[in-house]
C-alpha positions as a printed Julia matrix, in Angstrom:
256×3 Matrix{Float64}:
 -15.35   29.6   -13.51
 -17.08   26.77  -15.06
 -16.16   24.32  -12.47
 -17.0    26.0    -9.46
 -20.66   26.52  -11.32
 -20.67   22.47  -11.52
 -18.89   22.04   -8.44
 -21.81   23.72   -6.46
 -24.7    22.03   -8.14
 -22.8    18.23   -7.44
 -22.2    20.09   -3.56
 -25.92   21.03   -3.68
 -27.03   17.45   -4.74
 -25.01   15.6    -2.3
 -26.79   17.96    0.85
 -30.04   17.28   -0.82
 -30.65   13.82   -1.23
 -28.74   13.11    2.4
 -25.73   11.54    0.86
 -23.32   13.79    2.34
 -25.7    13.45    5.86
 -25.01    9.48    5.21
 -21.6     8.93    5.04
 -21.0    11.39    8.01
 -23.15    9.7    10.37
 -22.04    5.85    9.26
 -18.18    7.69    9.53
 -18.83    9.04   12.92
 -20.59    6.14   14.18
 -17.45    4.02   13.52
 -14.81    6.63   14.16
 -16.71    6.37   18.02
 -17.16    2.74   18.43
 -13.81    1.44   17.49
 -12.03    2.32   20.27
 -14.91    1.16   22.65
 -14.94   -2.41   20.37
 -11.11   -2.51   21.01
 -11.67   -1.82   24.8
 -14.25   -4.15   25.1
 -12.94   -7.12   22.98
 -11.02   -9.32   25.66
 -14.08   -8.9    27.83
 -16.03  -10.63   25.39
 -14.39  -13.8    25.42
 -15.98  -14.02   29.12
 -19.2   -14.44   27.71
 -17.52  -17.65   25.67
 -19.37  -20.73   27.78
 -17.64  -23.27   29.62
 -16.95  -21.95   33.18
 -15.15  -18.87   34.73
 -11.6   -20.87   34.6
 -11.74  -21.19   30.92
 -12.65  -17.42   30.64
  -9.7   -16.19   32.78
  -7.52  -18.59   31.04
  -8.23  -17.03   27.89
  -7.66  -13.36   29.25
  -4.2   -13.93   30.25
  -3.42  -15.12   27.05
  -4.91  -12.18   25.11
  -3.04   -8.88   25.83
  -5.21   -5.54   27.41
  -6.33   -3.53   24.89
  -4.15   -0.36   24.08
  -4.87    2.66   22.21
  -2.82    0.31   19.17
  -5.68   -1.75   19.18
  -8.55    1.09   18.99
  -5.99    2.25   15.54
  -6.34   -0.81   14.49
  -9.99   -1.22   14.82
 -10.27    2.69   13.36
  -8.47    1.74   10.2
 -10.43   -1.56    9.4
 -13.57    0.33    9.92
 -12.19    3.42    7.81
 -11.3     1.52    5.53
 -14.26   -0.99    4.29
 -16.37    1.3     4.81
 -15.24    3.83    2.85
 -14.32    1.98   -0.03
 -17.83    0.68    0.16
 -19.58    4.31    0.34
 -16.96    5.31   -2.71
 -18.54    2.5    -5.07
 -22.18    3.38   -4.03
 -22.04    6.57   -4.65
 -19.67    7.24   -7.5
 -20.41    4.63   -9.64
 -24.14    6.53  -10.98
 -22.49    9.48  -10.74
 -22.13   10.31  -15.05
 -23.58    7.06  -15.96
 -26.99    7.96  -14.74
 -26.48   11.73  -15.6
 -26.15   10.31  -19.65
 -29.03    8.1   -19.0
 -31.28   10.19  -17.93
 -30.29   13.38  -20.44
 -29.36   15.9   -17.78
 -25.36   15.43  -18.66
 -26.32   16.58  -22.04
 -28.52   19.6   -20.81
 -25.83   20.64  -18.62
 -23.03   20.52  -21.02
 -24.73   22.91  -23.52
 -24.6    25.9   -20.97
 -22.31   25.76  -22.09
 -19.99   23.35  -19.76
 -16.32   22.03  -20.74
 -16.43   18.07  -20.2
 -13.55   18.42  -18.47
 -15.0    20.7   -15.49
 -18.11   18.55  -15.49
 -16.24   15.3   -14.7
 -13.36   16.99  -11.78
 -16.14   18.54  -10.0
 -17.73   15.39   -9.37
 -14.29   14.34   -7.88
 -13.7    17.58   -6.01
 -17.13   17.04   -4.5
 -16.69   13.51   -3.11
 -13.4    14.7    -2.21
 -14.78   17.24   -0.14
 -17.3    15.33    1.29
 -15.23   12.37    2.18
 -12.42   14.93    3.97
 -15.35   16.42    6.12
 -16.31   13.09    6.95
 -13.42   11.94    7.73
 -12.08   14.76   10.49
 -15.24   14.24   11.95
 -14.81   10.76   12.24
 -11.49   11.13   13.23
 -11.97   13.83   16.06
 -14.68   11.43   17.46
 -12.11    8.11   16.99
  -9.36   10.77   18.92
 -11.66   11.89   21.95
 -13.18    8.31   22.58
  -9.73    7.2    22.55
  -8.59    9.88   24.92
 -11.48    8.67   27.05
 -10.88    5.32   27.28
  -6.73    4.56   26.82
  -4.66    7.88   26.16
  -3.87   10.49   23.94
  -2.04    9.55   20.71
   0.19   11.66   18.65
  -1.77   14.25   17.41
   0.57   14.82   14.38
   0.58   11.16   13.35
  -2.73   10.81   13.81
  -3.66   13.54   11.03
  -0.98   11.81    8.9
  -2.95    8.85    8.97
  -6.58   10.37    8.01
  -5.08   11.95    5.4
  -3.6     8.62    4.11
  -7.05    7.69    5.01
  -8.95   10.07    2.6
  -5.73    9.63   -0.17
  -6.5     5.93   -0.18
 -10.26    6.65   -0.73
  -9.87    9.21   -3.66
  -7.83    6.29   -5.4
 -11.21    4.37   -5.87
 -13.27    7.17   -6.26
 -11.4     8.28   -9.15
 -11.42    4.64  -10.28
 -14.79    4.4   -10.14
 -15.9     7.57  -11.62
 -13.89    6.64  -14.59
 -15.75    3.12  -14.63
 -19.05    5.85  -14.56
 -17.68    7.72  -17.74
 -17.49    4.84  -19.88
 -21.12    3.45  -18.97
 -24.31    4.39  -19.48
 -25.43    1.69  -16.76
 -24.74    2.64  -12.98
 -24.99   -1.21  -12.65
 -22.53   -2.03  -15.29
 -20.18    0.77  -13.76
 -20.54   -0.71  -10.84
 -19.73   -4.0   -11.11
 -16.88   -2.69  -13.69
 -15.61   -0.74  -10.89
 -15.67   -3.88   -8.37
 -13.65   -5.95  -10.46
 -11.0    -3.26  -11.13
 -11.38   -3.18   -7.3
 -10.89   -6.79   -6.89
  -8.01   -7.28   -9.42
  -5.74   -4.48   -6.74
  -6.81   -6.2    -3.96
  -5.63  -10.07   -5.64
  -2.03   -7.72   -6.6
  -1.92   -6.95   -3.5
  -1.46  -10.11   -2.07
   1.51  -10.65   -3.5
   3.95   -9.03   -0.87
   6.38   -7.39   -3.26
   3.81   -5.59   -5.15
   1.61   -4.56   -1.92
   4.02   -1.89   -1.2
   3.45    0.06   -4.37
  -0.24    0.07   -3.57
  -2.92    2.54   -2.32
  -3.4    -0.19    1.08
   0.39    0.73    1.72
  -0.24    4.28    2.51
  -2.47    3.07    5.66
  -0.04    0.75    6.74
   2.23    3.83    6.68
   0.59    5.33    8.74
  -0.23    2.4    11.25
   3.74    2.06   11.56
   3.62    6.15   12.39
   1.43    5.48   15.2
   3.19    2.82   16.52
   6.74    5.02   16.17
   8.08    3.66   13.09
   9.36    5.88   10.48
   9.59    3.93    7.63
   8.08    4.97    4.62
   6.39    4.09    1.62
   7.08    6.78   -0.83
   6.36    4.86   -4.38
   2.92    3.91   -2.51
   2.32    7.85   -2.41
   3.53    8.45   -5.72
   1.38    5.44   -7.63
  -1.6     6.54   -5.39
  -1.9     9.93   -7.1
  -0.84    9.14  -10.08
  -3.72    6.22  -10.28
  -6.01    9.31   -9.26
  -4.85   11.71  -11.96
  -4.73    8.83  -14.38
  -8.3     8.0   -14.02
  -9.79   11.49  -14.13
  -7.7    11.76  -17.29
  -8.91    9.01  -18.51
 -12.6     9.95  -17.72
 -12.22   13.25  -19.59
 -11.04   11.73  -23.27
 -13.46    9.23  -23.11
 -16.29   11.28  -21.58
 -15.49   14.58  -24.24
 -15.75   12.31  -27.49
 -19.24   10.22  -26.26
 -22.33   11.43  -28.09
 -24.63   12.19  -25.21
């Protein structure tokens, strides 16, 4: 029972200081406008100066814009951003509860560590998931609007790849939170752990086994391939159940 206690007060915080109100709107905002920047793209190479032959040279070398491209654009945005809104907002999230002496009031209620630290997860979970079908409903009608319908199946395949490969560096950085009492030191902890999986996965044989695979999974869905990238799946959760695991045996023997 203890968790849905905490769970409602992190649910509560996240309506009241707008968080929840932030991410949906910047989420929305881009799940609309990237398949209008994919429409509009070529058209913008017009405005390039040097003369109306050098414009129409350049649109019959660049292809018209297909609902592939507004995917495309949809995923970039997805993904940035979110990773960016996941560092933000996580990395404070126990650090500045120890500094400030509210983890410890909370925990004698008393509170298992344990529930304390996955209801902060299940609540940026949540959030990010409402976000997301929002932001992917508004991607899917603008789409509609503008090039064609896309698999409706594959497209939820994707978001939820989407919101998977978000979690990964939530997690991550909530355990970076744990082990700080500094929001800024948990932050920049949490970049450089960040960082050091985005360097690994540069290295082609190792990208596969990565969190980024999972959204190139579901790119290829989209585009009718049906390969997939089951290890990526597999080292994806188990980085997410490895850091809240990790979170909890450091965060239940810290003197708060």
């Amino acid at each position: 029972m203890s968790i849905f206690v905490a769970f409602r007060k992190e649910w509560t915080e996240l309506l009241r200081t707008y968080r929840f109100l932030a991410v949906l709107v910047v989420l929305v905002f881009f799940g609309l406008f990237s398949p209008l920047i994919a429409k509009l793209t070529p058209e913008l190479y017009t405005l390039i100066p040097g003369g109306e032959a050098v414009s129409e040279a350049l649109l019959k070398l660049i292809p018209p814009p297909s609902v592939l491209d507004a995917v495309a654009q949809y995923v970039k945005n997805m993904g940035q951003d979110c990773i960016i809104l996941a560092l933000l907002l996580t990395m404070g999230a126990v650090a500045m509860e120890k500094d400030k002496g509210t983890a410890s009031m909370i925990l004698v209620k008393p509170m298992p560590r344990g529930a304390f630290i996955n209801a902060k997860f299940l609540a940026m979970a949540t959030m990010f998931a409402i976000c997301l079908v929002s932001a992917g409903i508004a991607c899917y009608y603008y789409t509609l609007l503008l090039f064609e319908a896309m698999d409706i199946l594959h497209w939820l395949v994707l978001n939820a790849f989407l919101l998977l490969y978000v979690l990964v560096y939530v997690a991550i950085t909530l355990f970076c939170s744990t082990i700080s009492k500094s929001w800024a030191v948990a932050g920049g902890t949490a970049l450089g752990m960040i960082a050091l999986l985005g360097l690994i996965g540069v290295i082609p044989s190792l990208a596969k086994y990565l969190p980024g695979e999972l959204i190139a999974w579901g790119v290829r869905l989209m585009q009718g391939d049906t390969s997939s990238s089951w290890s990526a799946l597999g080292i994806s959760l188990g980085l997410i159940v490895l850091s809240l695991l990790a979170a909890w045996l450091v965060f239940k023997k810290q003197e708060l």
